[in-house]
Structure formats: C-alpha cells, structure tokens
TIMAR-765591 format. One record per residue (C-alpha): x, y, z. Coordinates in nm, 3 decimals, always signed. Each point is the difference from the previous one (the first is absolute). Example, Ala and Ser with C-alpha at 12.3 -4.5 7.8 and 13.67 -1.06 7.14 Angstrom:
% TIMAR-765591
+---------+---------+---------+
!      xx !      yy !      zz !
+---------+---------+---------+
!  +1.230 !  -0.450 !  +0.780 !
!  +0.137 !  +0.344 !  -0.066 !
+---------+---------+---------+
% end
This chain:
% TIMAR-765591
+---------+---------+---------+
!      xx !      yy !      zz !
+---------+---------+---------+
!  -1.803 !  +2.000 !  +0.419 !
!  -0.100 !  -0.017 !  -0.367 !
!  +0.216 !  -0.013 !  -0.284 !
!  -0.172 !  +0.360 !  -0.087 !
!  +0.143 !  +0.173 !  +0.312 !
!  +0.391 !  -0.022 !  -0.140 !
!  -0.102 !  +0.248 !  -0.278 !
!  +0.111 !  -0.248 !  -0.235 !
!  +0.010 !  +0.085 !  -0.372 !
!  -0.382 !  -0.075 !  -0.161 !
!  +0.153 !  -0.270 !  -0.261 !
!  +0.228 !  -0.202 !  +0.278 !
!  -0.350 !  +0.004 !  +0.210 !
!  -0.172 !  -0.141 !  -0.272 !
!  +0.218 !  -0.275 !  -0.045 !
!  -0.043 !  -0.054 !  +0.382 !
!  -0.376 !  -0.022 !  -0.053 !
!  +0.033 !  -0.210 !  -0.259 !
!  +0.211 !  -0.244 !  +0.186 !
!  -0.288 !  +0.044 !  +0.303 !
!  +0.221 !  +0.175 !  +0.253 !
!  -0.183 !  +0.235 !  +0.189 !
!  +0.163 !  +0.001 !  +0.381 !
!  +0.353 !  +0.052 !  +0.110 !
!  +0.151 !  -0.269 !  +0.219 !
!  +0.161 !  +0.095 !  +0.302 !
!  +0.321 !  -0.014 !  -0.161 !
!  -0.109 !  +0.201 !  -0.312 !
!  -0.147 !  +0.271 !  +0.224 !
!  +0.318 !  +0.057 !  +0.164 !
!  +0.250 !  -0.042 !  -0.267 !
!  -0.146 !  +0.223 !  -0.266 !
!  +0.017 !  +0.297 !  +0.111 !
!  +0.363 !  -0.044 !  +0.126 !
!  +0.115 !  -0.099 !  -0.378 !
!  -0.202 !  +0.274 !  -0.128 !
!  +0.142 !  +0.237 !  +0.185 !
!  +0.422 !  -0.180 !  -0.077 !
!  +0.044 !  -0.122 !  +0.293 !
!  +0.240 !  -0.273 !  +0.023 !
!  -0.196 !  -0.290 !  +0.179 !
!  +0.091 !  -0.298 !  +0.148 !
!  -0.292 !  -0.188 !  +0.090 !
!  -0.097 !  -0.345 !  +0.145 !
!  -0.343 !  -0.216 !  -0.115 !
!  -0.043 !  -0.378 !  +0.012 !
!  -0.122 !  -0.138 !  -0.355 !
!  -0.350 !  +0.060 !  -0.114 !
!  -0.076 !  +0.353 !  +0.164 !
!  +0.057 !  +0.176 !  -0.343 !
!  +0.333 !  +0.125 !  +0.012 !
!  +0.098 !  -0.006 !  -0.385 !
!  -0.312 !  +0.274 !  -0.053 !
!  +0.135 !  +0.147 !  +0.331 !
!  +0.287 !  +0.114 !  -0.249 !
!  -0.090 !  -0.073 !  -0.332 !
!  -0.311 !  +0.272 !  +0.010 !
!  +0.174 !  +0.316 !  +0.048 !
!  +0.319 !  -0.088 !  -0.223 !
!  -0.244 !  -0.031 !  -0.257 !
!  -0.159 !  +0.322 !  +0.132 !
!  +0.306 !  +0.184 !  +0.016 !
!  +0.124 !  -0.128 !  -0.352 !
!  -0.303 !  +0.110 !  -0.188 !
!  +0.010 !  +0.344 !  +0.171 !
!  +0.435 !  +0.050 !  -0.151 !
!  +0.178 !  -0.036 !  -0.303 !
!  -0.020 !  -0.351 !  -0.044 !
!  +0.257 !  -0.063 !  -0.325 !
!  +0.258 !  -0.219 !  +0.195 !
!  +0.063 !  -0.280 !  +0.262 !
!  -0.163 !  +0.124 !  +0.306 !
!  -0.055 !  -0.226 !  +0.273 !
!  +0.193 !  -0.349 !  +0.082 !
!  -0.164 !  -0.264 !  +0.200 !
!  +0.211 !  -0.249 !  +0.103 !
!  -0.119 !  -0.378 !  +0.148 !
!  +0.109 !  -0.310 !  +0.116 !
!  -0.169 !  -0.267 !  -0.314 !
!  -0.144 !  +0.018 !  -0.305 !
!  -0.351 !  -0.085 !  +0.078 !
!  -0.015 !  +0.328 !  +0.243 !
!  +0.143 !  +0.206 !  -0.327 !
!  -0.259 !  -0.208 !  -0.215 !
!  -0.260 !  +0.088 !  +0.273 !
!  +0.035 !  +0.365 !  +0.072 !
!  +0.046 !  +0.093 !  -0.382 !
!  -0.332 !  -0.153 !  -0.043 !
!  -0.149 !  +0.214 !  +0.273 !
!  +0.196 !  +0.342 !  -0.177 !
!  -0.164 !  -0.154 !  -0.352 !
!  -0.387 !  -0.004 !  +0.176 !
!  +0.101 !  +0.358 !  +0.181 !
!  +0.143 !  +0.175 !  -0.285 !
!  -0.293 !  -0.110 !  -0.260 !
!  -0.087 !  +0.309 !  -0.027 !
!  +0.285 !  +0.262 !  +0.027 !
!  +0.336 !  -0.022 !  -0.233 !
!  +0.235 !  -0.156 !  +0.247 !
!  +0.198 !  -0.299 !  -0.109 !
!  +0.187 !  -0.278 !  +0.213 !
!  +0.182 !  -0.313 !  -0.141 !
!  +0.113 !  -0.312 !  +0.283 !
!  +0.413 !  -0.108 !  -0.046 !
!  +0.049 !  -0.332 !  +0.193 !
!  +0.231 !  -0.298 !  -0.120 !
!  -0.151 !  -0.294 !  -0.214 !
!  -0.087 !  +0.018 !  -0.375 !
!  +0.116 !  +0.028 !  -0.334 !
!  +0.277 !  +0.243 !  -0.186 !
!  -0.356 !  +0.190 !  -0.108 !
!  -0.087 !  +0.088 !  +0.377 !
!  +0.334 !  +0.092 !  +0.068 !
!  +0.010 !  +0.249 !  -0.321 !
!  -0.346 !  +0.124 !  +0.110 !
!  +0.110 !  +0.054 !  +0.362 !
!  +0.340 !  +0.203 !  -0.142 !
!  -0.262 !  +0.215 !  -0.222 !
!  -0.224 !  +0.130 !  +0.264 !
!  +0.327 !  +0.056 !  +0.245 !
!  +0.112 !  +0.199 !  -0.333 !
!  -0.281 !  +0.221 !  -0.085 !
!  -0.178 !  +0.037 !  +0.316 !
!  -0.301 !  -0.135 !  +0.105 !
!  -0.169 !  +0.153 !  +0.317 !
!  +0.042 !  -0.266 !  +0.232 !
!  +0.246 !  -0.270 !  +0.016 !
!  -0.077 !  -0.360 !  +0.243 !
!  +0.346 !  -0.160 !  +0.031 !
!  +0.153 !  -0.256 !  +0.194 !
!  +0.369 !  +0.122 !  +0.078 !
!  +0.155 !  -0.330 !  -0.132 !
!  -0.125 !  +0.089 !  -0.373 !
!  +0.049 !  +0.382 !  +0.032 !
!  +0.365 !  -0.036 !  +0.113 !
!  +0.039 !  -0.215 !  -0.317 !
!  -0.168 !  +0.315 !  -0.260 !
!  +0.220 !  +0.233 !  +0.211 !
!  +0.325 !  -0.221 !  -0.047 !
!  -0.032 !  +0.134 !  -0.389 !
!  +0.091 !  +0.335 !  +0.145 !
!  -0.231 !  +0.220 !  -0.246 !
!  -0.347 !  +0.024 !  +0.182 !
!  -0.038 !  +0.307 !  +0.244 !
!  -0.242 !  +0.093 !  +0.265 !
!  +0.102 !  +0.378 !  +0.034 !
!  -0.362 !  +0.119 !  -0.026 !
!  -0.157 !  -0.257 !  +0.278 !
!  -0.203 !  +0.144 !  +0.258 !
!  -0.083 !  -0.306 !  +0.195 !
!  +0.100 !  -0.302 !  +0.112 !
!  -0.198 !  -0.297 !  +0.182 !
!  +0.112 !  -0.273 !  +0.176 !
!  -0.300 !  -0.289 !  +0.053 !
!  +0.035 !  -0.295 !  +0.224 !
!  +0.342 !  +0.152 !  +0.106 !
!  +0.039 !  -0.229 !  +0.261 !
!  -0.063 !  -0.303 !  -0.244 !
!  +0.262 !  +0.158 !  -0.215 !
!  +0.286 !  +0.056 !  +0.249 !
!  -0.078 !  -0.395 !  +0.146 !
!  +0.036 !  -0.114 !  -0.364 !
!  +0.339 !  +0.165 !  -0.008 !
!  -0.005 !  +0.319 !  -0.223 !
!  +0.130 !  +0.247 !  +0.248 !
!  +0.254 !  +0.047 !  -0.223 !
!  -0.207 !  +0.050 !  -0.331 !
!  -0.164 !  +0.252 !  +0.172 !
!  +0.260 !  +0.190 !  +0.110 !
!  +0.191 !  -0.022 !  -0.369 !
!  -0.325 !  +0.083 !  -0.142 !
!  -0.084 !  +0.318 !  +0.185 !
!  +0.385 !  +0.115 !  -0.112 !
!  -0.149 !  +0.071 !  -0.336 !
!  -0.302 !  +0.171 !  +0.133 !
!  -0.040 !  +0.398 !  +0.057 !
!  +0.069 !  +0.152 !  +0.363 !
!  -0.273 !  +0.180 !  +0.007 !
!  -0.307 !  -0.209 !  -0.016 !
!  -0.287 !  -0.145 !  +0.165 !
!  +0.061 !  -0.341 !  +0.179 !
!  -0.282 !  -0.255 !  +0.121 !
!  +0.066 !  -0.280 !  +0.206 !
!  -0.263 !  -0.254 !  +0.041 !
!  -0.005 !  -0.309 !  +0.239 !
!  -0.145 !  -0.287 !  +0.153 !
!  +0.207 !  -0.010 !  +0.336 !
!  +0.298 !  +0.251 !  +0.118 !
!  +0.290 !  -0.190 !  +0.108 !
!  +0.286 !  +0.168 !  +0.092 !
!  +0.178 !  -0.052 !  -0.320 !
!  -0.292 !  +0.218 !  -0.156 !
!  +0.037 !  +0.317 !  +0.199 !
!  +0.390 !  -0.053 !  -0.063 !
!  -0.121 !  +0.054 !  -0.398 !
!  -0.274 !  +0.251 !  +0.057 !
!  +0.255 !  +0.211 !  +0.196 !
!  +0.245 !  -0.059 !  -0.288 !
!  -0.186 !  +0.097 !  -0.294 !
!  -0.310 !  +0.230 !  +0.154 !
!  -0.037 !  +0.356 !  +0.109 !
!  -0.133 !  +0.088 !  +0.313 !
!  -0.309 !  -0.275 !  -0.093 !
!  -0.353 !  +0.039 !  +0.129 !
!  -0.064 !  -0.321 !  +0.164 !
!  -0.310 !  -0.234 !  -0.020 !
!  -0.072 !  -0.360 !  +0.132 !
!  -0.372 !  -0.124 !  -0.009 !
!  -0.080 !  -0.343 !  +0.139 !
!  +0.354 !  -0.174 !  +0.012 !
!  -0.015 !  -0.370 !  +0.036 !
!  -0.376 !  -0.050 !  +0.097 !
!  -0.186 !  -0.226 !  -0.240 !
!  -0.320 !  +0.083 !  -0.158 !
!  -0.326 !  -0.065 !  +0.265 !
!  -0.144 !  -0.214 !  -0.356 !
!  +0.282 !  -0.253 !  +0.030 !
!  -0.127 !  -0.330 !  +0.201 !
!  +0.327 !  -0.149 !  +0.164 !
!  +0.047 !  -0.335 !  +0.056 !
!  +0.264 !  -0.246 !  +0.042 !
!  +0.130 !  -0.374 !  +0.035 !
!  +0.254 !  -0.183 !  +0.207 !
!  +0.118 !  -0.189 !  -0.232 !
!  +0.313 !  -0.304 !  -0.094 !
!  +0.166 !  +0.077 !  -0.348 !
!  -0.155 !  -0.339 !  -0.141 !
!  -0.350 !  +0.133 !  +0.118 !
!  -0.015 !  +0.286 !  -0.200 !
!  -0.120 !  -0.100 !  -0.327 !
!  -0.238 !  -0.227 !  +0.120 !
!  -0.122 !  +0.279 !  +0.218 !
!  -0.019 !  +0.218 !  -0.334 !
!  -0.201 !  -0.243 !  -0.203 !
!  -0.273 !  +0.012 !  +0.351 !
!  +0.008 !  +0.330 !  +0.006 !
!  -0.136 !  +0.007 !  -0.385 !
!  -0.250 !  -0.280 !  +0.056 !
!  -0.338 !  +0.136 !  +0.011 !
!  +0.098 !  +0.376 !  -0.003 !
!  -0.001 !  +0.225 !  -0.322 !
!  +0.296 !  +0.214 !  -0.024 !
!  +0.004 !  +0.173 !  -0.328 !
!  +0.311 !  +0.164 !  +0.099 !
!  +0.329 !  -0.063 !  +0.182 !
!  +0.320 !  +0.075 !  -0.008 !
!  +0.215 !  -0.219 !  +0.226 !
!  +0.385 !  +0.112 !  +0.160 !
!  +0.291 !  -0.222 !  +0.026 !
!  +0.309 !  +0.089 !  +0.147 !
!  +0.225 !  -0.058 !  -0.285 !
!  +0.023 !  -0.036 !  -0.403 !
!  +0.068 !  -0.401 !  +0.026 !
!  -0.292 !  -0.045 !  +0.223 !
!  -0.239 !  +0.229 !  -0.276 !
!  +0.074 !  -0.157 !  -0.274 !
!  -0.030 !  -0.402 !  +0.200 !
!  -0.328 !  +0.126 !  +0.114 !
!  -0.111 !  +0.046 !  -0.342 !
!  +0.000 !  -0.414 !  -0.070 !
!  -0.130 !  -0.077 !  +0.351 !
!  -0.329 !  +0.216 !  -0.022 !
!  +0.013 !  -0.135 !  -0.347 !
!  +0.007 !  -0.319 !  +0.099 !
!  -0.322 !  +0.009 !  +0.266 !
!  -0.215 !  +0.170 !  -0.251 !
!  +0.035 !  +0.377 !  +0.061 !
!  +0.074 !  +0.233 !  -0.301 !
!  +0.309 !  +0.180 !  +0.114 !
!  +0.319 !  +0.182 !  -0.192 !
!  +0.292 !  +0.143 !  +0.138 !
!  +0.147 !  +0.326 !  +0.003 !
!  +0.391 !  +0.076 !  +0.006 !
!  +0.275 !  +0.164 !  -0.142 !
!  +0.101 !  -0.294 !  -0.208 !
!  -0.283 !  +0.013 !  -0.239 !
!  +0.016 !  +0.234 !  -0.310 !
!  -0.179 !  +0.336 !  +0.031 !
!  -0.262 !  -0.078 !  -0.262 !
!  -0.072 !  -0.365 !  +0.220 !
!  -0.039 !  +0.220 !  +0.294 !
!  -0.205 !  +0.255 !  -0.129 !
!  -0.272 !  -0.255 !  -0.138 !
!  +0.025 !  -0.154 !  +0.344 !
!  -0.125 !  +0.343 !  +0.179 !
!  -0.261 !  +0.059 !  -0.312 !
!  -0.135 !  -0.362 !  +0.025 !
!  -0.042 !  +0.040 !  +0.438 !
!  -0.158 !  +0.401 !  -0.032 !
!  -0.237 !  -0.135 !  -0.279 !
!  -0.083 !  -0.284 !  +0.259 !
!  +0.139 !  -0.298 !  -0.245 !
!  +0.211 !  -0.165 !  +0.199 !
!  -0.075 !  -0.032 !  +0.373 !
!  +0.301 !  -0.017 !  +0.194 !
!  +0.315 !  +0.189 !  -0.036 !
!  +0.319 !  -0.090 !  +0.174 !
!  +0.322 !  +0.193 !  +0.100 !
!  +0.226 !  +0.138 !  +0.238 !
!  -0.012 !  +0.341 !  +0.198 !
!  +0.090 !  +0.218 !  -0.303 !
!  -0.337 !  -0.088 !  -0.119 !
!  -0.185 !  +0.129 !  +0.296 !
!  +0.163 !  +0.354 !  -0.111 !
!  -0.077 !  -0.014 !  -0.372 !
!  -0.295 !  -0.119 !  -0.042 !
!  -0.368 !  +0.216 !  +0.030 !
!  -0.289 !  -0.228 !  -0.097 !
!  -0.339 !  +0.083 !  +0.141 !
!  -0.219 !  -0.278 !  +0.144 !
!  +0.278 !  -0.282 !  +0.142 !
!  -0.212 !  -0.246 !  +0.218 !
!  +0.276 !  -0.152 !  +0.161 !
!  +0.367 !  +0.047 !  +0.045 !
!  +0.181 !  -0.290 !  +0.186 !
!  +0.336 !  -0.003 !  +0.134 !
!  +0.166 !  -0.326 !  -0.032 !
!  +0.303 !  +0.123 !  +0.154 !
!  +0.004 !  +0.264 !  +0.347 !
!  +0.182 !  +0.314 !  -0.192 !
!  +0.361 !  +0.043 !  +0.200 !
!  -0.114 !  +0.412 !  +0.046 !
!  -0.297 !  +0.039 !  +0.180 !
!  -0.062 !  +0.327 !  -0.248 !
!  -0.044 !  -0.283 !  -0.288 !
!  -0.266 !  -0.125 !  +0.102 !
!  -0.194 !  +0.366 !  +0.027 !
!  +0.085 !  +0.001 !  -0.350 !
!  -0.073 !  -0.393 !  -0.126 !
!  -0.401 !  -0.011 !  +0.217 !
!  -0.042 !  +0.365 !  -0.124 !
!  -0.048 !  -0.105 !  -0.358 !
!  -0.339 !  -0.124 !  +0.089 !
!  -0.245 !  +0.238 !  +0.142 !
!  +0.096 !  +0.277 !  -0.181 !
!  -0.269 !  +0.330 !  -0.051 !
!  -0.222 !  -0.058 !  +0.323 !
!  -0.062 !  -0.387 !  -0.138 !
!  +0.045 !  -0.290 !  +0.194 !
!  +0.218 !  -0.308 !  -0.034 !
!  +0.181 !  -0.313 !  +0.202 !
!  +0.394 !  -0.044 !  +0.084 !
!  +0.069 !  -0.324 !  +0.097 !
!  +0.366 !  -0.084 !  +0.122 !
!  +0.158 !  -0.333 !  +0.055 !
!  +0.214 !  -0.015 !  +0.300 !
!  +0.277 !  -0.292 !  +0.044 !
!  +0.215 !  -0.071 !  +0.290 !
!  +0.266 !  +0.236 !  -0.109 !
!  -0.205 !  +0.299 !  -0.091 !
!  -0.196 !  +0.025 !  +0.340 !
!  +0.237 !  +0.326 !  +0.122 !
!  +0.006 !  +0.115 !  -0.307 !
!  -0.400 !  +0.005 !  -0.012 !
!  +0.028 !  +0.118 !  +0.360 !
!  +0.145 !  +0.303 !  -0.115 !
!  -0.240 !  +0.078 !  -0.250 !
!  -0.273 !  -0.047 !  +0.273 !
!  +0.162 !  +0.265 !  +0.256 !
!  +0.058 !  +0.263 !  -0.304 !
!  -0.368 !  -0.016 !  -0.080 !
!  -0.101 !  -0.005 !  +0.329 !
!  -0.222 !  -0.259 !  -0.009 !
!  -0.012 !  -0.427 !  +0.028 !
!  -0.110 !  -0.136 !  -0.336 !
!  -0.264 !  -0.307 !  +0.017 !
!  +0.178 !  -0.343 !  -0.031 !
!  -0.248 !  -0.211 !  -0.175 !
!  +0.052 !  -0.412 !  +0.099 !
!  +0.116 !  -0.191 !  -0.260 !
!  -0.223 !  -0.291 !  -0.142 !
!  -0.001 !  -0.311 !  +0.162 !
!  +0.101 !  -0.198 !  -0.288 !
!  +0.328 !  +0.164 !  -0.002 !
!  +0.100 !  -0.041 !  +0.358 !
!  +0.139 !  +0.217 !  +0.282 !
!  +0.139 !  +0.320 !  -0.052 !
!  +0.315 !  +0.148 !  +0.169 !
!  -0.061 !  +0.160 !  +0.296 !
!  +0.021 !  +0.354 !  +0.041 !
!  +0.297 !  +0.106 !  +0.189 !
!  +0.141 !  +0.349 !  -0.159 !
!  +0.203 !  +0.041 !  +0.306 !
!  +0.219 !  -0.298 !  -0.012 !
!  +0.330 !  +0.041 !  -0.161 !
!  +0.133 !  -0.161 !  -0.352 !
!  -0.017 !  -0.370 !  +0.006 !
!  +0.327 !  +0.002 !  -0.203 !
!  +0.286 !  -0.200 !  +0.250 !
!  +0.223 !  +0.277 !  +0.140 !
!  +0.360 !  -0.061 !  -0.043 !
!  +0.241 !  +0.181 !  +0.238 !
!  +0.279 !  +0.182 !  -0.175 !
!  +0.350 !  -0.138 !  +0.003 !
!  +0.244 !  +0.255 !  +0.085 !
!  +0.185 !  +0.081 !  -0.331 !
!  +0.320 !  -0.202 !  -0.003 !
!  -0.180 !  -0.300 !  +0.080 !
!  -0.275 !  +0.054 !  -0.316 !
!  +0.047 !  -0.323 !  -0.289 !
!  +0.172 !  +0.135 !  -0.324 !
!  -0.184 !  -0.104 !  -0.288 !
!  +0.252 !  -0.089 !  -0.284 !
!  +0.103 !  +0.243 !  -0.271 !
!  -0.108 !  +0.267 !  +0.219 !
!  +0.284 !  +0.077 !  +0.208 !
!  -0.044 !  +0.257 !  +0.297 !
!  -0.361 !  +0.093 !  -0.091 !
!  -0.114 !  -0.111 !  +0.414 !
!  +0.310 !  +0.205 !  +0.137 !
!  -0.041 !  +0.306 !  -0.189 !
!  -0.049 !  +0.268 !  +0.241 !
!  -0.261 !  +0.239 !  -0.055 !
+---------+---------+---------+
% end
C-alpha cells in the first residue's frame, strides 16, 4: 500500500514525501487503519519494521483533523535516546502541519527541567516521556491530562524488564478513562498480556515477524576463551573496512573497560552508558550517525534506543542471557532492506545460552575457526551442563552459621 491510500491529510503527506516515504510496511499497513478507526491495539513487531510511523502517522492524522489546544497524546518509553529518537521522527512528520511534541527524559540542567514543566503546562500536541521523569513533573501535583485522547506504550516489553510496571500503572491513574491506548512491542511475554489486559479495551491484535532476523543480516560466530577475545577483535578489523559498528557487552563495567582495550589496539571506540552526562551521550550518538567515530559500545538498552541507518557490523562480545536480545542487538544492522554482518563470540559458558538463540531462530549460525595464531577454540558442546562444581545441599540444621548473622540458614521459608 501507499501512503496515499490512508486518505491522509494533503500537508502530513507532504511531509511524508518529503522525508521519501512512499510504501507502507507490513506493520504500517495493518496498524493504521486500526488507530484510525480508535481501536485500542496491542501489537507485536521486532525493531526496524517501522513501528513508530505504524503509530505516529495517524495520531498526527487524527490531531490535525480535532481541536488541538491541549495535551493530546502521551507516549511513554523505556530511555531517553528512544524519546530523543521518535520526537525527531514527529519533528520530520509534522514539518508541515501545526502539531507540536516536546521529549521529557532525566539528565540535564534546571533549564530542561523548566522547559519540560512548560510544555506539560500549556500543552503541546505530543508528549515522549520516560515514566521515571514524568512521575517526577506529576509529583508537583498541578499538571493534568483530562483532555488526552491517547496513550502509547513503545518497547513495552523493554519497559516492564527495566522495572517501571509500577510507573506505568501510577501514571495511567492521572490519565482519562476514556481514551485510546496503543501498545507496541518487540516480544509478548506473559507479563505483557497481564498489562495489555490491564490497561486495554477489547484490543485488536497484531504480531508481524516476531523474533526472525532480517534475511540482510550475515551471521557468524566464534568459539572462543575469554583471553581470546580481544585478540580475535583486533583480526577481525585487520584488513576489513568497517565504517560502522556498534559492539554489545553484557554489562556497564565491561562497556566502559572495553573502551581502553579497543583503545589500546588501535580502534576508535567510545562507550555508551548511563553513567555519562546526557550532553556526553548525545555527542556520542551525533558523532557515530554522522559516521565520526567508528565503533560504539554498550549494553542491551542500546540495541532498543538507538536507529542509525547504515551499521556494517554489530558484534556481540557477550551471548545476551534472553535469546529475544539478541533479535534486538544483530537487528541494528541491516535495517531498510540493506545488508550487514553479526558476529558473536561464544565462550565456554555461553554455549546453551547461544544454543537457545539458535533453536528460536530456527536456524545453526556459521562458526567461523579462529586464527591459528591464537590457538584452539572451545569446543562446541551446548548440551553439556554448567561446568560450575555442584555442591549437594546440607539439610538445614547442619548448614555453617556465618557470624553476626544468627539464624539466617535456619530460617524457614
């Protein structure tokens, strides 16, 4: 389908020309018509299949067509970058018609905070919030949402696993009963029908292409030893031109070490975490999308909040403990019908975890030998249990007591 076909208004399909969109994804073609005819929705999309325009297109629609002089649609998500990200999109969208957004997310000055409070105040169209600031503008007890029409939840999945449940729920207490309510997510765990069933009315449902990665994505992997992997990294460089690459690591410590060690072998890397200051963070992402620095480094909140066109290479130093996290990490490359390579280093420990990830795609990924000149490799045995010793439980009475802690090992459950 065309953009045309929706009966958009003529300014809001100028902006889309203007942008060069011309065909509906999958998930656009479904989801449009649902919101435009106030639907609630819950619907299910891996990352890079357009979902954000899925939604984002006929709330504009919908708020250029009304009385648009107050607050009328809420989008709530997981990070910053995603509010940073899909306020951008609603700025290119929007060029056009008179429809005005504003992103509230933690980090800055007493100015951003002031400016945040302002549009909350007086009303701009379309507010991109992560629940962790908003709850802080609502603690102040004077900003109302009586007129909202709709509210959006994006990467709800991402949100709930971060912890927010609770936000959410305090949040949508201040919210009218009568609305429109979109959820949006990558996977649909149990914990997210739980929500959908809590908050939505009598949803249309949608899922298009859950947890298959893009046919452009060239999968690879290593069996590799801890000690082997930078080594392995600084090969895997040599002699190949990666203007691109964002690279996952299963925790903050191990991001920011990473930083020194590709550092140290030559490679132009930064890292990316919650510990830097927003303004060192947002010169980070402007510095990778304008292809200045070449390698980008973070954990899996990154692979959710981040939408750069043209990444090479995205390498997983670390298997992802969910299987789903790695749809998300390899599906930043790839992305609009392009092609790209996800390379994954595999140590002794990971091997079921990678295991998994093989049987939910449905497919055995290439392991690639390493280099002779870093010797063997682990052998790949996903089936074999932990190598961690096993130590047989003590009944209760007979457990050590560790001083100072008296009766911790006997309390009964």
């Amino acid at each position: 389908m065309t953009f045309d076909e929706f009966y958009f208004d003529p300014l809001l399909l100028d902006g889309l020309d203007a942008m060069g969109f011309t065909k509906a994804t999958p998930i656009q073609e479904m989801a449009i018509p649902v919101i435009l005819d106030n639907k609630d929705l819950i619907a299910c999309a891996q990352t890079g299949t357009g979902k954000t325009a899925a939604y984002v297109l006929p709330i504009l629609n919908k708020i250029v067509e009304s009385d648009h002089s107050h607050l009328n649609t809420l989008i709530l998500v997981p990070t910053r970058e995603l509010a940073q990200q899909i306020d951008q999109q609603l700025e290119g969208f929007s060029y056009y018609i008179p429809v005005s957004s504003i992103p509230i997310y933690g980090g800055g000055d007493g100015a951003t905070w002031d400016q945040q409070k302002k549009a909350l105040h007086t009303g701009a169209d379309i507010i991109v919030a992560t629940p962790g600031r908003l709850i802080s503008h609502l603690a102040s007890g004077d900003i109302k949402f009586d007129k909202l029409e709709h509210l959006i939840l994006d990467e709800a999945d991402r949100m709930l696993d971060m912890g927010f449940y609770d936000d959410i729920i305090k949040i949508i207490s201040y919210l009218p009963k009568e609305r429109q309510t979109l959820m949006f997510s990558a996977t649909m765990p149990p914990k997210i029908r739980t929500l959908a069933n809590k908050i939505l009315f009598k949803p249309e449902q949608i899922s298009i292409s859950l947890s298959k990665p893009a046919e452009g994505i060239l999968q690879q992997a290593y069996l590799t030893y801890d000690a082997q992997k930078l080594p392995l990294i600084s090969s895997i460089f040599t002699g190949k031109t990666y203007n691109t690459v964002i690279i996952f690591a299963g925790t903050k410590e191990k991001v920011k070490s990473l930083q020194f060690e590709l550092k140290r072998i030559g490679l132009k890397a930064k890292s990316f975490h919650s510990d830097l200051e927003q303004k060192e963070r947002e010169e980070i992402m402007n510095e990778f999308k304008n292809k200045k620095l070449q390698i980008i480094i973070g954990t899996d909140i990154l692979s959710r909040g981040i939408d750069v066109e043209g990444v090479d290479l995205v390498l997983n130093f670390d298997v992802p403990p969910d299987p789903e996290d790695y749809i998300h990490r390899i599906g930043r490359t790839a992305r609009a019908e392009n092609t790209g390579t996800a390379i994954t280093f595999i140590n002794e420990k990971d091997q079921r975890r990678f295991h998994a990830i093989e049987t939910l795609i449905e497919r055995t990924i290439e392991k690639l030998p390493l280099p002779e000149s870093l010797g063997a490799a682990p052998l790949y045995q996903p089936e074999k249990k932990s190598d961690r010793p096993f130590f047989k439980k003590r009944p209760a009475g007979d457990r050590p007591r560790p001083q100072g802690r008296p009766g911790l090992y006997n309390k009964k459950s």
